[in-house]
C-alpha distance (Angstrom), angle and dihedral (degrees) to the residues before:
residue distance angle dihedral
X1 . . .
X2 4.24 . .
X3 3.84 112.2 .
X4 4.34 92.4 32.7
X5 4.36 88.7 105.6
X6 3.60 85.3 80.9
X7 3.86 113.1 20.7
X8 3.41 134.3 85.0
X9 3.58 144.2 -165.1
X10 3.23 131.8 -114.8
X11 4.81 146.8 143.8
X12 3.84 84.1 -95.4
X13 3.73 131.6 84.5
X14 4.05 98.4 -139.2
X15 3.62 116.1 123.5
X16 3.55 126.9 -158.4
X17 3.76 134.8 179.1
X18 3.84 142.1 -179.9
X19 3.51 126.0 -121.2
X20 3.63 121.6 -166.9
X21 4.18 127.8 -174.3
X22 3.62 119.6 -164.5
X23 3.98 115.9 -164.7
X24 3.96 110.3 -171.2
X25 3.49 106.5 -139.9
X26 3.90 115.8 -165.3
X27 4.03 111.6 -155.7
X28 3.52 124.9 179.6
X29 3.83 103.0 -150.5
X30 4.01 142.7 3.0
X31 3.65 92.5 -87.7
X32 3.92 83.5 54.0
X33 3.67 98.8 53.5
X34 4.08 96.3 44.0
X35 3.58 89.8 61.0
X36 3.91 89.2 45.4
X37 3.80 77.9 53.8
X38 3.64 105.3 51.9
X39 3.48 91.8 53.1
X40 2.96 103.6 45.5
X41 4.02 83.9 57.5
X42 3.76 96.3 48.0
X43 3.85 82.9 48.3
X44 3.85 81.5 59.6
X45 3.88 101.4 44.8
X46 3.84 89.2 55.2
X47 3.52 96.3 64.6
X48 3.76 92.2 55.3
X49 3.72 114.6 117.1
């Protein structure tokens, strides 16, 4: 039964799935990764309604 993780059942015919994207990043120091960080959160912030 593939797709079930994340499905459920229900009277209604509305489907909905999850979709998830992983980008590897490699970052050579701390400095490295906060920036990685902060844009991934203003990444974040933009798709707020």
């Amino acid at each position: 039964m593939p797709g079930k993780l994340f499905s459920s059942t229900g009277a209604t015919a509305r489907r909905t799935e999850l979709l998830v994207l992983i980008t590897p990043r490699a970052v050579a120091n701390r400095g490295e990764a906060r920036a990685v960080t902060e844009e991934f959160l203003k990444k974040l912030k933009s798709l707020e309604p």
